[in-house]
N, C-alpha and C positions, 0 to 999 in steps of 0.2 A: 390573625390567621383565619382562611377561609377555604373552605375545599368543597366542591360541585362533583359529584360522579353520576352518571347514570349511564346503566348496564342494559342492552337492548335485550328481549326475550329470546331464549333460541328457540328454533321449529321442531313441533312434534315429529318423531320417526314414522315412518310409512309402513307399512308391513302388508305383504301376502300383493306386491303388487302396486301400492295405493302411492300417492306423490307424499314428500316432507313436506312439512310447513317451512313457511318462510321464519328466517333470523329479522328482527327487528331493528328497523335503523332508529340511530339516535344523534339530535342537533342540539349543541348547545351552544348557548352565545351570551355571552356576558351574561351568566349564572350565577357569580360571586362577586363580591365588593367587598371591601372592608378601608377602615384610616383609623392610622396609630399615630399620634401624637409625638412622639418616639421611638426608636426603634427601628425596625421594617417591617412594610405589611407585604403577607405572600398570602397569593392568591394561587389555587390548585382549579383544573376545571379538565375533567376525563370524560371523554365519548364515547364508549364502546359498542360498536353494532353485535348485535347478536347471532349467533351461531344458526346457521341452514340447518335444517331436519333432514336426518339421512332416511336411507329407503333400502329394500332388499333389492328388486328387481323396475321398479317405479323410477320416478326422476326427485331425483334430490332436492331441497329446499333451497330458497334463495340465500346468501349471507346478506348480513343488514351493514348497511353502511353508517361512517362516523363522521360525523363534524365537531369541530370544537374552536369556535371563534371567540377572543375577548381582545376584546375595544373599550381602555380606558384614560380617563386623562385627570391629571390632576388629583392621584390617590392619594395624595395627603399634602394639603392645602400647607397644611405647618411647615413644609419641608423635609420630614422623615422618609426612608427610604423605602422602593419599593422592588419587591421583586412575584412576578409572574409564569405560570407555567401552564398552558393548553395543549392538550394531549388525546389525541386522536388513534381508537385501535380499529382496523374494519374486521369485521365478524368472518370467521371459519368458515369454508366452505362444509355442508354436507357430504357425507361418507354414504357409497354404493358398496353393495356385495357384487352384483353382475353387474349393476346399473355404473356409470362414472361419476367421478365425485363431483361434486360443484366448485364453482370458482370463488376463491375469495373475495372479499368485500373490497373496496377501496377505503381510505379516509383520507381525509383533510384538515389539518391545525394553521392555523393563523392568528397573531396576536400584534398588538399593538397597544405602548405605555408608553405616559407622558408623564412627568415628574418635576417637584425640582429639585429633589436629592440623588441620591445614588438610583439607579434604577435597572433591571434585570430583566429581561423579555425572552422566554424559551418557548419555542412551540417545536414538539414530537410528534410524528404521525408514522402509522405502523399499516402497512398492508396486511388482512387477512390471510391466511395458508390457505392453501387451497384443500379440496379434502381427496381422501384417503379412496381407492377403489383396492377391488380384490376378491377373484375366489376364485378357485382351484379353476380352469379351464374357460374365466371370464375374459370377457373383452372390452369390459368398461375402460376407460382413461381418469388418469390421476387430474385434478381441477389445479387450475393456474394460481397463480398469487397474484392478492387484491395488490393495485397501488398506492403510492405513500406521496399525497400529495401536500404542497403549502400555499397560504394565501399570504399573504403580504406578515412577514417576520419584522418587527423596527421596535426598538428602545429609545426615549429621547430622552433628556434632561437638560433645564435650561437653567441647571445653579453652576455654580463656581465650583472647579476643583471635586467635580464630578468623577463617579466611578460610572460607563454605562457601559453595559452586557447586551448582546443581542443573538441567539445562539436559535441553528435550527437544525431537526435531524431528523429524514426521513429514509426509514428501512422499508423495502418492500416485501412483500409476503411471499415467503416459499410455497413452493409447486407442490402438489399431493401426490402420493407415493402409489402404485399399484404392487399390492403386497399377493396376487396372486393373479395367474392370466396371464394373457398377451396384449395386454393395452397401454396405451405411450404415457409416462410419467407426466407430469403436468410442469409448466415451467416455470422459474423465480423471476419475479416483475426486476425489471431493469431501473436502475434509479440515475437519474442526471439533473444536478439543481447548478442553477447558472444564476448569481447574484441575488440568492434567495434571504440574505440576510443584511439588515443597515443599522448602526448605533450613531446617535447624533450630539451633541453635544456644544460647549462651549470651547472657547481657547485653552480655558485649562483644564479641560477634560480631561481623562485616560477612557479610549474606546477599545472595547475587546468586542470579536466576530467570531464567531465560528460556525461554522456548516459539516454539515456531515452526512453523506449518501454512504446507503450500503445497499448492495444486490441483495435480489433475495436467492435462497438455495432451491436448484431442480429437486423434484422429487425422484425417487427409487423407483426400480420396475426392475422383478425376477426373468420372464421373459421377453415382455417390450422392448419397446425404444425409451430412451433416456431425452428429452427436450435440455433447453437451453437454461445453466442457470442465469439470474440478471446480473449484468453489466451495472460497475458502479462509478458518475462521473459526477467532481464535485470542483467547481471554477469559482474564485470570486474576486473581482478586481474592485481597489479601495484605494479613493484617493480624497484624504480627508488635511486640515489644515486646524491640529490639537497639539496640547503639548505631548502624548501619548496615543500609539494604536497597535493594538493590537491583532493578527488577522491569521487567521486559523483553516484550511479545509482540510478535510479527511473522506478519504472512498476502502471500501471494502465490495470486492466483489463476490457473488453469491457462492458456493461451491456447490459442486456436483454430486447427483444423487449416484449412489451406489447400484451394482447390477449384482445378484444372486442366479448365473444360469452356467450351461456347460459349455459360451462362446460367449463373444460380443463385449461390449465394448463400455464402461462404467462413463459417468456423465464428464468431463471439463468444468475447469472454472470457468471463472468467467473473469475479464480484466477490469480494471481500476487504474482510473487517471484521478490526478489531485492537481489544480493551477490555484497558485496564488499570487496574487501581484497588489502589494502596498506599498503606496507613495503618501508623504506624509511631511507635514515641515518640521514637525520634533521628530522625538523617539518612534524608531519604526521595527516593529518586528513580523517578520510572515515565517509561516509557517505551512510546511506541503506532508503528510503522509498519506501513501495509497500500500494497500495489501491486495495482491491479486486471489483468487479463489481457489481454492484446493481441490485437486482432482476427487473423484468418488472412488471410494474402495471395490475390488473384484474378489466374489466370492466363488467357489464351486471351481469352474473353470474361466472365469470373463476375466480379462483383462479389464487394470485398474484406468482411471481414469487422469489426463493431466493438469497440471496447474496451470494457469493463467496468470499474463502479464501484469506488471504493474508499472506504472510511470508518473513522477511528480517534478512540478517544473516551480521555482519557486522564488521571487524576485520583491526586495525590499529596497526601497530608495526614502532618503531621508536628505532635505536642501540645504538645513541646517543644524543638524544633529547627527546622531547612531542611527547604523541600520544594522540588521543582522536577519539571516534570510538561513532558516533550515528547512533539509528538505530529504525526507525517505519514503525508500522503494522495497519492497518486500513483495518478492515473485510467490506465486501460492504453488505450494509442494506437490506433488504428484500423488496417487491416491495407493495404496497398500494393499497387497492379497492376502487373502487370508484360508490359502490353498495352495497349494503345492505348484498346482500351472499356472498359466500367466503369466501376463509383462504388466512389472510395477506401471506406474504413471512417473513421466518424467518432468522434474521441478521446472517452472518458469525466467524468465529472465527479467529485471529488476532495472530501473535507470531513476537516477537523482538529479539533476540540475539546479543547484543553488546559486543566485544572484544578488549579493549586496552592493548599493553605493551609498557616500553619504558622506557626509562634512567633515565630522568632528572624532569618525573612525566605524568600519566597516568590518563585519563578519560574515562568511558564508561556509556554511556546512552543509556538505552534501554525504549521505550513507543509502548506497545500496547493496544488496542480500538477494542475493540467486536462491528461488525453493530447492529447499531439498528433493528427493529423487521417494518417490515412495518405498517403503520398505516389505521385504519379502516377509511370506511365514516364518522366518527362521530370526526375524528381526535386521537384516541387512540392507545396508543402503546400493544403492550403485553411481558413484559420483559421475559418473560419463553424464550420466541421466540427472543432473543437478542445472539448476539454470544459471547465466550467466550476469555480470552485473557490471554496470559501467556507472559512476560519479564521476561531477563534472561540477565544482565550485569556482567562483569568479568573487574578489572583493576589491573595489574600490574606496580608495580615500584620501585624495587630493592633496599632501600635505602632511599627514596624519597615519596612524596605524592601520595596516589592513591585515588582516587573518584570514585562510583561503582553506579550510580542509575538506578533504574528498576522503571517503572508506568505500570501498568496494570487497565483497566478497562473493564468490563464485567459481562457478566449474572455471571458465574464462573470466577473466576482472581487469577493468582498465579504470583507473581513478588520477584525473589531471585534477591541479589545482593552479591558479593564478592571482596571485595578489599586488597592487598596484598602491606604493603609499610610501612615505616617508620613514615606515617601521611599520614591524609586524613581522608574520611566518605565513609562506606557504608549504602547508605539508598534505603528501598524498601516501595512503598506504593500502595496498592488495594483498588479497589473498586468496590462495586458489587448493583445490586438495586432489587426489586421483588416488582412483581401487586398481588403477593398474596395477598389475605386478612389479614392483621396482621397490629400490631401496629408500626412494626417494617419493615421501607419500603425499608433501604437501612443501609447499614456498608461500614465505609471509616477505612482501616487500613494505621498507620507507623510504621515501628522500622529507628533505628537511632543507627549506632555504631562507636564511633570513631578507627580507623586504628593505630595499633602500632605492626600489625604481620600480620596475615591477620585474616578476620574479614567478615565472611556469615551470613546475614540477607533474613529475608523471611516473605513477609505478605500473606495473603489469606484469602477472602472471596467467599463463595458457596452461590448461591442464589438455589440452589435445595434441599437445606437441608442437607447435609454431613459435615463437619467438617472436615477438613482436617486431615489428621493422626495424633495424638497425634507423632509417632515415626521420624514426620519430624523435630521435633524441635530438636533431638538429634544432637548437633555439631555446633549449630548458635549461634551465638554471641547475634543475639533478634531475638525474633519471634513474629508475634503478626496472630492468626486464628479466625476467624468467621465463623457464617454458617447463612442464615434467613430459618424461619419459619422450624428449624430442624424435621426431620420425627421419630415417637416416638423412634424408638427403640436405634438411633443417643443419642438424649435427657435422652434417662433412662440410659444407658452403659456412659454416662458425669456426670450424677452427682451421681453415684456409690460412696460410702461413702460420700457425704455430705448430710447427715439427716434432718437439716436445710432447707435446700434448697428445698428437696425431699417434704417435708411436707405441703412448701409454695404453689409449685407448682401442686401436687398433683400426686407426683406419685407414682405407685401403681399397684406392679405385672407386672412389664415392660412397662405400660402405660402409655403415658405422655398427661396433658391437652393441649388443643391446645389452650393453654394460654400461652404457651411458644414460643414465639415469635422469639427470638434468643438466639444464645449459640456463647461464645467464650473463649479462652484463650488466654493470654500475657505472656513471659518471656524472660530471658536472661540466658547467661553463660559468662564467663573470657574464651579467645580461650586457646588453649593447649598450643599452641607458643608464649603465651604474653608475654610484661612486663610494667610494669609502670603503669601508672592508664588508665583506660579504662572508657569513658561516656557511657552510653546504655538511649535513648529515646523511650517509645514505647507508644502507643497508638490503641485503640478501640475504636472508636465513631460507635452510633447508631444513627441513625436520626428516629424521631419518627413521626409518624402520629396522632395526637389527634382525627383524626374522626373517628377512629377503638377504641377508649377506651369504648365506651356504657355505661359512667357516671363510670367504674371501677375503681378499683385503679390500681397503675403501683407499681410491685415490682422489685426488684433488688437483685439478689441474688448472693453475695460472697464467694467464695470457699476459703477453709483455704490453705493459700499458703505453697507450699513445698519448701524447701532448703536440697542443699548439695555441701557440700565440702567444705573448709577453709571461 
């Protein structure tokens, strides 16, 4: 066990005028070693640049920048195992009174191990924040956030039946805040890592990947402008030939600095994409999560701020074995007042796309999640202002089992699923909710089809009143559609021949009561390429509100089911 830190110096404060001192950069590079005979040896090695010297009316001190490289080979000759971590933080920007703050530091980690046991290769690197401005009638500006950069990430090992790790994760530094004045908050470093991580190994390895970008967050401003927070984009495409691999990306986009004024407008997220794509001739599994960034809260009078998208696309192929590919989306919520006026921030919209194939039987999950809608003073949501979410799972398996599921929840929610294989299930299920006024407050859809060719399922629920196209059901094995509080013209063009119904409800010259609370349809078909017996499960639930009835009665109205074909 062996651990390296060094902490850069921060810069003296200024005062009556005078400049900060500068923060102290700091490089380390292969600073620790160690071999155990047995065991594993870990090796720690931390950079931290030091902190800017703030000022009253003067300029701010530099932030000191970080490095943290280790380059080793061969940490233990015996064959015991090793694991390593370099870790890079860039130093703070300096703090202005009148003056603006300064910008954060960057940093850099990069590592690289060779082994021939188990081996572990992790390099962190942290953008500085940027610094703080503020006073009563200043004009200074909030300082940006340092970068989070990586030099070359890789794990190797060249024994048998090897476990190798190779994991990299750069956050960028949030924007400095102006806590008084009129000066523009400083903005969160945008983070995008594209094949920044590689584990190497033998035939019968097991390799594990992971990457991991997060934005950083805008700073705050009372009467300013609010800047951009960072953008977080994390890709890595792997195609390795082990009996195991593992392969991981994750994005988080920065969220938005809040506004403290009597107007104007609190900061945005900011989005997050996650791509993963492993190909592999054994076991294969990928893995996609993206979180989009949270709007900023409004205080006084400003309007809050909204959530940002999120998208992850996520694709596992295996030539002769398992694959299994997940993959989630989480839209970032809207931002909350915490005053009387205002308009919340309204929650993002969220997409999943999972793709598995592979020999010997296939998985794909896909789950997306529309942000929430910010919440008022009073604690209340407004689902109108909720984001939307679409899943979208594909599993192939030649012969073999394939499993296909898709979750979607949202204001709007579409979740297909298709699976292609000689067994298995494709199932999809939605869910959608609404603060309208109606009886009817929320719809949870499922279909459920057993796999004996291939077999597309698809649920959807609209919480804005439309109904999904009658024409989507053409070719699914089940479908099951909802809509709440449908808009008349939706409502009269659905129950078109059924008289019954038309009667109950009152319609009348294309007019429909706003007694109609919700509309849906459920079905199925035998795919083209079937054979053998086929299950179909499907499902509509309504969840009901009883304090929307006004002592009424609750009808239920059933359409005469259509058939065709043998």
């Amino acid at each position: 066990f062996a651990t390296s830190t060094a902490q850069g110096g921060a810069g003296g404060a200024g005062q009556l005028g005078a400049t900060g001192g500068n923060g102290a950069s700091v490089t380390l590079s292969n600073s620790v070693t160690t071999s155990s005979p047995t065991g594993t040896s870990n090796l720690y090695q931390h950079a931290l640049g030091g902190t800017g010297g703030s000022t009253d009316s003067g300029s701010v001190g530099s932030a000191g920048t970080a490095s943290s490289s280790l380059t080793l080979a061969d940490v233990n000759p015996t064959g015991s195992n090793a694991s390593a971590l370099a870790r890079a933080v860039g130093g703070a920007g300096g703090s202005g009174q009148v003056s603006s703050g300064g910008h954060g530091a960057n940093a850099t980690a990069a590592i690289n191990i060779q082994d021939t046991g188990d081996v572990s290769a992790n390099a962190d690197s942290v953008g500085g924040q940027g610094g703080n401005s503020g006073t009563a009638g200043g004009t200074g500006n909030g300082g940006d956030g340092g970068l989070a950069l990586l030099g070359t990430v890789r794990a190797e090992s060249s024994g048998a039946n090897t476990n190798v790790y190779a994991t990299a994760s750069a956050t960028g530094g949030s924007g400095g805040s102006v806590l008084g004045g009129t000066g523009t908050s400083g903005s969160g470093a945008a983070m995008t890592l594209g094949n920044a991580v590689d584990a190497i190994g033998t035939a019968t390895s097991t390799l594990v990947l992971h990457q991991t970008a997060r934005g950083g967050d805008s700073g705050a401003s009372n009467e300013g402008a609010i800047s951009a927070a960072g953008l977080a984009s994390s890709s890595l495409t792997v195609i390795k030939d082990v009996a195991n691999l593992y392969a991981t990306t994750t994005a988080t986009g920065g969220s938005g600095g809040y506004r403290d004024a009597n107007s104007g407008v609190a900061g945005g997220g900011a989005a997050a994409t996650s791509l993963t794509s492993a190909t592999n001739s054994g076991l294969t599994q990928a893995d996609g999560n993206a979180s989009g960034g949270r709007g900023g809260d409004g205080y006084t009078g400003s309007d809050a701020g909204n959530g940002a998208a999120a998208t992850t696309m996520t694709t596992a192929t295996s030539t002769t074995n398992y694959a299994s590919a997940n993959s989630s989306a989480l839209g970032g919520s809207g931002g909350s007042l915490y005053r009387p006026s205002g308009q919340i921030g309204s929650g993002a919209d969220a997409t999943a796309v999972a793709t598995a194939s592979a020999f010997t039987g296939a998985a794909a999950n896909a789950t997306a999640t529309g942000g929430d809608s910010g919440q008022t003073q009073l604690g209340n949501y407004a689902s109108a202002l909720f984001g939307n979410a679409t899943a979208t799972s594909q599993a192939t398996a030649i012969g073999a089992s394939a499993t296909a599921t898709s979750n979607a929840s949202g204001f709007n929610s579409l979740a297909t699923s298709t699976a292609t294989g000689a067994s298995g299930n494709s199932v999809a299920h939605a869910m959608s909710s609404s603060s309208i006024p109606t009886s009817v407050r929320a719809t949870v859809n499922s279909v459920n089809a057993s796999v004996g060719s291939t077999s597309v399922v698809q649920a959807s629920t609209n919480g804005s009143g439309n109904l999904h196209n009658a024409s989507n059901a053409v070719g699914k094995a089940a479908f099951s559609f909802t809509a709440l509080a449908p808009m008349d013209g939706t409502a009269a063009t659905f129950t078109t021949g059924q008289p019954n119904v038309q009667t109950e409800f009152g319609v009348s010259g294309g007019a429909v009561s706003a007694n109609v609370a919700s509309i849906g349809m459920i079905g199925g078909a035998y795919p083209s390429d079937g054979t053998g017996l086929h299950n179909y499960t499907i499902n509509a639930s309504f969840l009901l509100d009883g304090s929307d009835f006004n002592n009424g009665p609750l009808s239920i109205g059933l359409f005469n089911p259509v058939f065709s074909g043998a």
